[in-house]
Predicted model as a PDB file, atoms N, CA, C, CB and O in Angstrom, pLDDT in the B-factor column:
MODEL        1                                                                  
ATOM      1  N   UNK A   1       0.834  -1.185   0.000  1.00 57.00           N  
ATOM      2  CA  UNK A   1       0.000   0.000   0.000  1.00 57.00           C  
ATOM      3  C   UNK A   1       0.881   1.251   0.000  1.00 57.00           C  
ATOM      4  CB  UNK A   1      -0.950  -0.003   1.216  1.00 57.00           C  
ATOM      5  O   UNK A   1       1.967   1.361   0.569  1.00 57.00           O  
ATOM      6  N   UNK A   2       0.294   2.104  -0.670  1.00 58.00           N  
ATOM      7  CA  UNK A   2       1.085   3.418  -0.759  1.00 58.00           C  
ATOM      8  C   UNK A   2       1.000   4.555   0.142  1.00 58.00           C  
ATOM      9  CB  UNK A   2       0.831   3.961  -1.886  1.00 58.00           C  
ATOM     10  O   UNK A   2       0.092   5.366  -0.044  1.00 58.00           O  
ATOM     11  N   UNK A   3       1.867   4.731   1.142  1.00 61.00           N  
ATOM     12  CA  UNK A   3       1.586   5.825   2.468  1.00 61.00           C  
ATOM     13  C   UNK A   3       1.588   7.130   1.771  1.00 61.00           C  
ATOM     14  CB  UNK A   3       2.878   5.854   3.811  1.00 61.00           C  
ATOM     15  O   UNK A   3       2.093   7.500   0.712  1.00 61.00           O  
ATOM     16  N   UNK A   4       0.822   7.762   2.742  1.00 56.00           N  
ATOM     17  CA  UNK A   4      -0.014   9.064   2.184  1.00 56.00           C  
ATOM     18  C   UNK A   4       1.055  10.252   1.944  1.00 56.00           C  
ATOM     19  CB  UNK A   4      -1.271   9.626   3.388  1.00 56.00           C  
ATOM     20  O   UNK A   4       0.843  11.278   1.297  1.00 56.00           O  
ATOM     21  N   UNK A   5       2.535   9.807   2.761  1.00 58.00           N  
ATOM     22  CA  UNK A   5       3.446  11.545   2.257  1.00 58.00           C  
ATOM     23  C   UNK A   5       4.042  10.446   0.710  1.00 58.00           C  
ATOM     24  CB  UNK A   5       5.532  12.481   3.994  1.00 58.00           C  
ATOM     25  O   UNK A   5       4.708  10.930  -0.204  1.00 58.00           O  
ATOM     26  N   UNK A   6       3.800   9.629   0.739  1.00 62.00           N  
ATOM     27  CA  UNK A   6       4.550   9.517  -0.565  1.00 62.00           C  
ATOM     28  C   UNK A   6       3.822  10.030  -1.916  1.00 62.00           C  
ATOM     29  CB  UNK A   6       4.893   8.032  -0.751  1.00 62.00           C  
ATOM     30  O   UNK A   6       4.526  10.083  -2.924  1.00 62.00           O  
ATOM     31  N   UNK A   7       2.242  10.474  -2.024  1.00 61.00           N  
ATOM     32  CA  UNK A   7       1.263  10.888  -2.409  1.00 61.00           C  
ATOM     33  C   UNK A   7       1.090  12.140  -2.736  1.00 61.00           C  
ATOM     34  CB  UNK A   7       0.599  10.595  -1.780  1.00 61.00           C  
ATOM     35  O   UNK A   7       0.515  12.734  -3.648  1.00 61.00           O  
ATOM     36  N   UNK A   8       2.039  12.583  -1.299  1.00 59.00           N  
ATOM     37  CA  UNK A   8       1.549  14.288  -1.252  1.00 59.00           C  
ATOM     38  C   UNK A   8       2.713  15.254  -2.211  1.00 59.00           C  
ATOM     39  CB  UNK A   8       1.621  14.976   0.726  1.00 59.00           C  
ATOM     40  O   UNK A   8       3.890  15.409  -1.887  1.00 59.00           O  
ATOM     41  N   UNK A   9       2.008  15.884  -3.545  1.00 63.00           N  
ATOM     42  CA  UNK A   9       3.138  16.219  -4.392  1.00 63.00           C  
ATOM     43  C   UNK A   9       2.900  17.974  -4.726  1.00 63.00           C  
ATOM     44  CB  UNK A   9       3.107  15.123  -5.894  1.00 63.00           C  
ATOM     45  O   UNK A   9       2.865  18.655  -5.751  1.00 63.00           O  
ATOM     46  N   UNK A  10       2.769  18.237  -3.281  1.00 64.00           N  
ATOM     47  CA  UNK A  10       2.746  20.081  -3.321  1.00 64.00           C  
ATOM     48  C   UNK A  10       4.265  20.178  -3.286  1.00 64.00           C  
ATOM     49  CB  UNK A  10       1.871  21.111  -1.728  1.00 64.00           C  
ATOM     50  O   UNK A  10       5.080  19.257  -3.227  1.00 64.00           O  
ATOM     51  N   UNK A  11       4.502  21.698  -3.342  1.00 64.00           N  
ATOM     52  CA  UNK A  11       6.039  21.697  -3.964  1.00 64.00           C  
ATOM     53  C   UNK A  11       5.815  23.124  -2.449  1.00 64.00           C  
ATOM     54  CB  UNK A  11       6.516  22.201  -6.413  1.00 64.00           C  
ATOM     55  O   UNK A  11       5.215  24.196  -2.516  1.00 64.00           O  
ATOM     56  N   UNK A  12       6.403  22.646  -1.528  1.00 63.00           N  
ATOM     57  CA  UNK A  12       6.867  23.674  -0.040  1.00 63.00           C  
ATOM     58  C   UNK A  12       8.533  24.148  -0.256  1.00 63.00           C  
ATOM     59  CB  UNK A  12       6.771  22.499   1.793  1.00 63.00           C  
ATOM     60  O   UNK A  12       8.930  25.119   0.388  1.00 63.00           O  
ATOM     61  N   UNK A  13       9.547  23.372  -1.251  1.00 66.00           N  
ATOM     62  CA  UNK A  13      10.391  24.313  -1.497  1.00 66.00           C  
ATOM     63  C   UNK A  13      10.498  24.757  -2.893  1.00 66.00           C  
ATOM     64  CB  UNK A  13      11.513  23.936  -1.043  1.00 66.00           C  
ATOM     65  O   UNK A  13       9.994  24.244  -3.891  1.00 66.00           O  
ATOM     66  N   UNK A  14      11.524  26.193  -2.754  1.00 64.00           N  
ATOM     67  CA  UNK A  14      11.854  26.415  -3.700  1.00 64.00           C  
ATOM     68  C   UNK A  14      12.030  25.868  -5.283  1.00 64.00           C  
ATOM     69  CB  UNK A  14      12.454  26.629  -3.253  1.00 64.00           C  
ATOM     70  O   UNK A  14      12.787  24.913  -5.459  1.00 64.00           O  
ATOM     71  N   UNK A  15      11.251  26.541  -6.580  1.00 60.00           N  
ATOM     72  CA  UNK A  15      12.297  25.702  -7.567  1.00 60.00           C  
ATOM     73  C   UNK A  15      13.543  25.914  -7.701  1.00 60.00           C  
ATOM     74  CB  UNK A  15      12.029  25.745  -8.794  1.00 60.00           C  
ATOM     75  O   UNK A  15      14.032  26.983  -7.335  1.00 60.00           O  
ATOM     76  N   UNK A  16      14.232  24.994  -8.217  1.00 61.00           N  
ATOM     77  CA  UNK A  16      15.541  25.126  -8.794  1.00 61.00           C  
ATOM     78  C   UNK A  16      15.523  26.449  -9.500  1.00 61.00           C  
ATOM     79  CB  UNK A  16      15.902  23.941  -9.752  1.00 61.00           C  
ATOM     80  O   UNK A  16      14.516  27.066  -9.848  1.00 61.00           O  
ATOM     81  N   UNK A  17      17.084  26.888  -9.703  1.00 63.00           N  
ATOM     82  CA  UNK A  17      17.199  28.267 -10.256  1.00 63.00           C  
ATOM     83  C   UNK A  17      17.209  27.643 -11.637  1.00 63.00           C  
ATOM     84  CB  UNK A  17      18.569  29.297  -9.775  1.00 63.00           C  
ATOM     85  O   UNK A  17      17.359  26.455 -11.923  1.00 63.00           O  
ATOM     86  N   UNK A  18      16.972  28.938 -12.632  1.00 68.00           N  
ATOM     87  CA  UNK A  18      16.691  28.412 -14.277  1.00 68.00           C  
ATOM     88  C   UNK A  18      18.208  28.323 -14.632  1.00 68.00           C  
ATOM     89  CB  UNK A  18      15.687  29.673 -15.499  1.00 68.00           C  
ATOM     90  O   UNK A  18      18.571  27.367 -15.318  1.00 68.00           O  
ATOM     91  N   UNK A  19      19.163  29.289 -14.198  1.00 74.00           N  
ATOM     92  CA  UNK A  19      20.197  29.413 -14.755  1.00 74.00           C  
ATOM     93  C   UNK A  19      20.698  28.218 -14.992  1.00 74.00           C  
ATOM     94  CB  UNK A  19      20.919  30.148 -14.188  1.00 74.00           C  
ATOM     95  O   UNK A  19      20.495  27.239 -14.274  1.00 74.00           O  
ATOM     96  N   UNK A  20      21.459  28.231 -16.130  1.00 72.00           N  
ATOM     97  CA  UNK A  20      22.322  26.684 -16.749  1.00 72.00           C  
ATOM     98  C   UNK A  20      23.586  27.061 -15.811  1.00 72.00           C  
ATOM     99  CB  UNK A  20      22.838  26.528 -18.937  1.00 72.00           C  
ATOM    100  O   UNK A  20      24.252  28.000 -15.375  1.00 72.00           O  
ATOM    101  N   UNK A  21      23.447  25.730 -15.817  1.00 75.00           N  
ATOM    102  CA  UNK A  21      25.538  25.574 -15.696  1.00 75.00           C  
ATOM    103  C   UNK A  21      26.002  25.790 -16.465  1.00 75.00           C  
ATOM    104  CB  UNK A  21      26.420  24.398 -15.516  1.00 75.00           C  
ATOM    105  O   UNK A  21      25.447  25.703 -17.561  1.00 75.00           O  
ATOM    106  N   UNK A  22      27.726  26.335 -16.291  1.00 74.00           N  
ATOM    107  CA  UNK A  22      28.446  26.928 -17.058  1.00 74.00           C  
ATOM    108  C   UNK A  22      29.384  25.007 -17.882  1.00 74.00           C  
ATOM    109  CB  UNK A  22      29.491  28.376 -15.918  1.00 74.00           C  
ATOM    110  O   UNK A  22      29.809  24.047 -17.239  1.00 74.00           O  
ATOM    111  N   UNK A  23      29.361  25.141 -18.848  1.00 75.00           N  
ATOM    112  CA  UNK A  23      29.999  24.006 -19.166  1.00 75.00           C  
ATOM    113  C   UNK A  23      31.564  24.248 -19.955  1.00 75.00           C  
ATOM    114  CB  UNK A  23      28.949  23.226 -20.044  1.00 75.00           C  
ATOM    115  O   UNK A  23      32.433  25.040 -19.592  1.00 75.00           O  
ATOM    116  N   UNK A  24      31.602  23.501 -20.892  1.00 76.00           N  
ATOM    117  CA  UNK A  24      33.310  23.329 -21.565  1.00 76.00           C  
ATOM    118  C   UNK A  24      32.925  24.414 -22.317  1.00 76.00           C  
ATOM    119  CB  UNK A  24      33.987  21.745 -22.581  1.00 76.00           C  
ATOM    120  O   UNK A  24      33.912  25.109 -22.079  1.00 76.00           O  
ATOM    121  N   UNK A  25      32.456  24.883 -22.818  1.00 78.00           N  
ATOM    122  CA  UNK A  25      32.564  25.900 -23.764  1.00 78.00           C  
ATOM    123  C   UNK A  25      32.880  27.680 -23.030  1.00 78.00           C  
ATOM    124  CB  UNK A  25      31.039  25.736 -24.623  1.00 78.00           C  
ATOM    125  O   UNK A  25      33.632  28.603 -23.342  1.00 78.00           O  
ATOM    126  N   UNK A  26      31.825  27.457 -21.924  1.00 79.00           N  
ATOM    127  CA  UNK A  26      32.358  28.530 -21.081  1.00 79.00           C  
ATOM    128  C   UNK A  26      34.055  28.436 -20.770  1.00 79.00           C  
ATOM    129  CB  UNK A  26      31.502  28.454 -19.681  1.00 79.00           C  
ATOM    130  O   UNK A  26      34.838  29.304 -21.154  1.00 79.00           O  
ATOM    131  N   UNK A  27      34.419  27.343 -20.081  1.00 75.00           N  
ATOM    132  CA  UNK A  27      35.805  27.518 -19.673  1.00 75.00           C  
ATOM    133  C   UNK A  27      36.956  27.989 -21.095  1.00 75.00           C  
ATOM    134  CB  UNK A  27      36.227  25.943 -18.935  1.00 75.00           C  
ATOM    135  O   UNK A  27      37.962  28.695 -21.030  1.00 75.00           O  
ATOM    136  N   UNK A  28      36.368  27.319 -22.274  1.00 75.00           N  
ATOM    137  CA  UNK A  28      37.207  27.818 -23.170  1.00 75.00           C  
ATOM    138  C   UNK A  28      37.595  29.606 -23.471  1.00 75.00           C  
ATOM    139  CB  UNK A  28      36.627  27.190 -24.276  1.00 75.00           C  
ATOM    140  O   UNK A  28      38.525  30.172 -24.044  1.00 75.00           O  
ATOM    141  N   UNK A  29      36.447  30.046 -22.810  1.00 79.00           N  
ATOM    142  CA  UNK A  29      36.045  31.132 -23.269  1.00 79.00           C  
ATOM    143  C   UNK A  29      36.800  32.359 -22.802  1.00 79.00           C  
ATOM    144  CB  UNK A  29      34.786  31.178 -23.017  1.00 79.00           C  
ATOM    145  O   UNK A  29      36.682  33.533 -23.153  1.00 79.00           O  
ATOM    146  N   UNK A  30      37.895  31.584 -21.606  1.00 86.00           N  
ATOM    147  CA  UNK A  30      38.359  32.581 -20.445  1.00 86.00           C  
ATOM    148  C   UNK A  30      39.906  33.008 -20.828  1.00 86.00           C  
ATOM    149  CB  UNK A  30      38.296  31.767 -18.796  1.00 86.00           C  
ATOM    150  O   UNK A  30      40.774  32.186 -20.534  1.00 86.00           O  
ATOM    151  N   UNK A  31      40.393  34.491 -21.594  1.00 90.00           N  
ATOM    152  CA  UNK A  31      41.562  34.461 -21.656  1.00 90.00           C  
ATOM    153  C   UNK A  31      42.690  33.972 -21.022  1.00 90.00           C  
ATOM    154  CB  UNK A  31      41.646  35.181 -21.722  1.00 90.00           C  
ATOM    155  O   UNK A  31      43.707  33.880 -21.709  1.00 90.00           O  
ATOM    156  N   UNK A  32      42.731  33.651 -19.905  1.00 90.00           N  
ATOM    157  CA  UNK A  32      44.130  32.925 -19.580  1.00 90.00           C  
ATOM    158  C   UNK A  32      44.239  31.150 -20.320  1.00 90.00           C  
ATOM    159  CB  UNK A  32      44.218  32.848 -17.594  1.00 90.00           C  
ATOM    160  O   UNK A  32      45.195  30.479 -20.708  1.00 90.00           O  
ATOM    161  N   UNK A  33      43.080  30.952 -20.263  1.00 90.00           N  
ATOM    162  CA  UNK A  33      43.069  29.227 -20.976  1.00 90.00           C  
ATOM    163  C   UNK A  33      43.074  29.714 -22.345  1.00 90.00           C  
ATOM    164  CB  UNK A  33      41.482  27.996 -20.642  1.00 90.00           C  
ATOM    165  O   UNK A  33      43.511  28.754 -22.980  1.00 90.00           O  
ATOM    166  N   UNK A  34      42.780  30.891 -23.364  1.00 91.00           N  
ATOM    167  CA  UNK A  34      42.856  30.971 -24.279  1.00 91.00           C  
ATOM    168  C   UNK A  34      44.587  31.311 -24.408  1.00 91.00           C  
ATOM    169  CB  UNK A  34      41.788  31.750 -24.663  1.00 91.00           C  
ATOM    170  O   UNK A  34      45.014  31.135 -25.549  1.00 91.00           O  
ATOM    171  N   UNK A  35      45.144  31.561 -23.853  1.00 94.00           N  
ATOM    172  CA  UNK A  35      46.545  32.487 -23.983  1.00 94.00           C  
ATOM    173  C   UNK A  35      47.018  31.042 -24.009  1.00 94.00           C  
ATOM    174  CB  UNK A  35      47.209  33.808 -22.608  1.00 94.00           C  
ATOM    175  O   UNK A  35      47.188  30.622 -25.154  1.00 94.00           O  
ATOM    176  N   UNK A  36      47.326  30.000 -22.833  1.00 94.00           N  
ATOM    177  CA  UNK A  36      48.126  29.164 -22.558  1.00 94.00           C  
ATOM    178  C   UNK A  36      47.912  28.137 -24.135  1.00 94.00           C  
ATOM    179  CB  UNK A  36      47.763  28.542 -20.965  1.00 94.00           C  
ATOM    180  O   UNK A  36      48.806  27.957 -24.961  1.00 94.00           O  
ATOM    181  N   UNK A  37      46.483  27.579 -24.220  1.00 94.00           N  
ATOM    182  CA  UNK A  37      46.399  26.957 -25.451  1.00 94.00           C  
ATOM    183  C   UNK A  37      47.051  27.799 -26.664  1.00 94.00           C  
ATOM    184  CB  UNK A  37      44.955  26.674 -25.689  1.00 94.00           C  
ATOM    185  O   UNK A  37      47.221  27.242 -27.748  1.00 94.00           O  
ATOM    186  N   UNK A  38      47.291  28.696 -26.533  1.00 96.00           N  
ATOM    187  CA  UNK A  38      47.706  29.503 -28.040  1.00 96.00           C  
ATOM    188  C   UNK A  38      49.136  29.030 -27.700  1.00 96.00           C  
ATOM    189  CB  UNK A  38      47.425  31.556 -28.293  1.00 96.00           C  
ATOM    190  O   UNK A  38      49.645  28.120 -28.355  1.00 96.00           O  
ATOM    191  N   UNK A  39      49.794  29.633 -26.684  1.00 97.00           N  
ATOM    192  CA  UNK A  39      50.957  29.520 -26.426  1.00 97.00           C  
ATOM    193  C   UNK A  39      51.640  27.985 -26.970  1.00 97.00           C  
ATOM    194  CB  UNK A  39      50.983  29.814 -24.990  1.00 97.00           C  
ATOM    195  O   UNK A  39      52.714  27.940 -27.570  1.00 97.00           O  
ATOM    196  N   UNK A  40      50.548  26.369 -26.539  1.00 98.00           N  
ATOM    197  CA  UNK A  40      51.120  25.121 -26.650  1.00 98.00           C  
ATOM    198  C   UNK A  40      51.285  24.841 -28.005  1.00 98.00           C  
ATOM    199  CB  UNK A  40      50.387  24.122 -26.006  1.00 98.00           C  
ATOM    200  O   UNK A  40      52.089  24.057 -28.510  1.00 98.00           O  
ATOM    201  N   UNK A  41      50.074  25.875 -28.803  1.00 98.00           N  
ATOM    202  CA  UNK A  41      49.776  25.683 -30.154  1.00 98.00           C  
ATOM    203  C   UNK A  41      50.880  25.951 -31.281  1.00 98.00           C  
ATOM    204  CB  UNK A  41      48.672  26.495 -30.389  1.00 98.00           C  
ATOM    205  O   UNK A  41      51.273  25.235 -32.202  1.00 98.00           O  
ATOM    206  N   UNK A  42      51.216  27.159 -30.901  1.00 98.00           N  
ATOM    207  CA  UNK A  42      52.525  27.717 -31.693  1.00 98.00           C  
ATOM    208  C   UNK A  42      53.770  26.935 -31.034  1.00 98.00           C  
ATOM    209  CB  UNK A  42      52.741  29.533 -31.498  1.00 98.00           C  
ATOM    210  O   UNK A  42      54.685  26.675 -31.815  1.00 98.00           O  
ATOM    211  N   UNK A  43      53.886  26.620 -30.001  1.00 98.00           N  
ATOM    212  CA  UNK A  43      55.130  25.201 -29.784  1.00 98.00           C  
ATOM    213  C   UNK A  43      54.871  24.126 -30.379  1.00 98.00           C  
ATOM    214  CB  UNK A  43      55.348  24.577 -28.346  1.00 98.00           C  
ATOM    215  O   UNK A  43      55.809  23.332 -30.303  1.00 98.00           O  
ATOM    216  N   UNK A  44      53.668  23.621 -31.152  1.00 98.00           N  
ATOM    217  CA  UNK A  44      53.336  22.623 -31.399  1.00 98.00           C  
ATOM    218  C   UNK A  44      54.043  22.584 -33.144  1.00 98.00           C  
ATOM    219  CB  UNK A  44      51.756  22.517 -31.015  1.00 98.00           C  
ATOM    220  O   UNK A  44      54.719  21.796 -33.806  1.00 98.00           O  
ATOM    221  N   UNK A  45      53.384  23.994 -33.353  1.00 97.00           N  
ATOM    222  CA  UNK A  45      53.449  24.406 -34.849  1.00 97.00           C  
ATOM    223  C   UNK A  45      54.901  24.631 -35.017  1.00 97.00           C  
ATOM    224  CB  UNK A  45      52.546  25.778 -35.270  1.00 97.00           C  
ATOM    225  O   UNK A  45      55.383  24.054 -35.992  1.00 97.00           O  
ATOM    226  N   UNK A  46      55.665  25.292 -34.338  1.00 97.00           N  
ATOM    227  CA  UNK A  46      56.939  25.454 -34.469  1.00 97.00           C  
ATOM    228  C   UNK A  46      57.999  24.202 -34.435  1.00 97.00           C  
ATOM    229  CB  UNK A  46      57.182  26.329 -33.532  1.00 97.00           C  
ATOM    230  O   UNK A  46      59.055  24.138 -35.065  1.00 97.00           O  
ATOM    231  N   UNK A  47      57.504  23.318 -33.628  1.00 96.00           N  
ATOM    232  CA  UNK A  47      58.291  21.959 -33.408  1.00 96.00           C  
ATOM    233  C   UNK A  47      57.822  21.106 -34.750  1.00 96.00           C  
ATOM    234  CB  UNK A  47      57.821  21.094 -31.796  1.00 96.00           C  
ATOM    235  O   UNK A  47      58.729  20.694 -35.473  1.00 96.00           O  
ATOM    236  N   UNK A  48      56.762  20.885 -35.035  1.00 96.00           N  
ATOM    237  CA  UNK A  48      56.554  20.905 -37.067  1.00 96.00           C  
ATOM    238  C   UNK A  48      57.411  21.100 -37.655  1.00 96.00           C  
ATOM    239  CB  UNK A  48      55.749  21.896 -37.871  1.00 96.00           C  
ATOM    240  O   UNK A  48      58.271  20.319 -38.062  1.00 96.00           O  
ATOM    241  N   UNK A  49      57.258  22.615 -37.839  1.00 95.00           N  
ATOM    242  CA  UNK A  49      57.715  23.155 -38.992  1.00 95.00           C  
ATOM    243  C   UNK A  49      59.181  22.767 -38.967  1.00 95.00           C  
ATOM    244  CB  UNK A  49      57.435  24.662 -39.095  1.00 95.00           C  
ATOM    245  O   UNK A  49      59.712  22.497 -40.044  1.00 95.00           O  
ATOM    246  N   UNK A  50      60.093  22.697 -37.523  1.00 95.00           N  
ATOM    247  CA  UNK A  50      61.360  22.453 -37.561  1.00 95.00           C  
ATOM    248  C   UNK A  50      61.444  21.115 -37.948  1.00 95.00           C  
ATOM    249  CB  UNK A  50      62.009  22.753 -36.397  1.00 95.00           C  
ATOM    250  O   UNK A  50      62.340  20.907 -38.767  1.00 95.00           O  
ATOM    251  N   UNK A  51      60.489  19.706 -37.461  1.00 95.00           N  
ATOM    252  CA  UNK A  51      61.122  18.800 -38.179  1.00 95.00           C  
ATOM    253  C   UNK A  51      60.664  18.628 -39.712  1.00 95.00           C  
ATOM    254  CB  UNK A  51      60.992  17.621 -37.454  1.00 95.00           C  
ATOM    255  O   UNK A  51      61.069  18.017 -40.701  1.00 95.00           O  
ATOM    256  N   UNK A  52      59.957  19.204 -39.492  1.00 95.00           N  
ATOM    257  CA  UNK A  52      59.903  19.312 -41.697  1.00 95.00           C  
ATOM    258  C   UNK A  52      60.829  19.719 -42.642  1.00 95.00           C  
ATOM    259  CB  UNK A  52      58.909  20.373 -42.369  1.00 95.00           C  
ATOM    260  O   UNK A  52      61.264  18.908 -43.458  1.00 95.00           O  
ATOM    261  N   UNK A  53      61.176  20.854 -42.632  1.00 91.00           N  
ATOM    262  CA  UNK A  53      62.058  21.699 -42.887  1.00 91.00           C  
ATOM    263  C   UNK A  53      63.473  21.958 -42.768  1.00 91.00           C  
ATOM    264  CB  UNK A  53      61.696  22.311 -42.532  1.00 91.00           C  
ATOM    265  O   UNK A  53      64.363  22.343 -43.527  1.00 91.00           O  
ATOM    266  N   UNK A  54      63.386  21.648 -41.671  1.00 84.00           N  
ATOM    267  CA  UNK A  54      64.762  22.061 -40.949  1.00 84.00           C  
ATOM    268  C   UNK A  54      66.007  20.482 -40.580  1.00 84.00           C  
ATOM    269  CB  UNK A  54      64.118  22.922 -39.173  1.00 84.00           C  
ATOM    270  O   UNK A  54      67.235  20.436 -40.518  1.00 84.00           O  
ATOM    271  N   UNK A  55      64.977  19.445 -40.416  1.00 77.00           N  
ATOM    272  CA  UNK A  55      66.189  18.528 -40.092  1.00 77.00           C  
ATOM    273  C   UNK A  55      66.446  17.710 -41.752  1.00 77.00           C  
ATOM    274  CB  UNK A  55      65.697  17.229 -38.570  1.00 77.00           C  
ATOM    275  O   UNK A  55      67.349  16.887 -41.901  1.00 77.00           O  
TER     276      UNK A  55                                                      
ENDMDL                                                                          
END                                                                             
């Protein structure tokens, strides 16, 4: 049998707030993570280009 608070479906708290969570796209979004990725990027590109080219 089903007891009666399991029944009772008034809402006595708060809703949840609407706001979203911030996800991966937010964090991308934040100049210091944009600086450091640029920074690995052009070491990445530069260590390339040297073994292409250069050895």
């Amino acid at each position: 049998m089903i007891a009666p608070e399991m029944l009772d479906t008034s809402r006595d708290h708060a809703p949840a707030p609407t706001e979203e969570p911030r996800g991966c796209l937010f964090a991308l979004s934040q100049p210091p993570l944009m600086i450091f990725l640029a920074v690995i990027g052009c070491l990445l590109l530069s260590a390339a280009v040297h073994d292409l080219f250069l050895l």
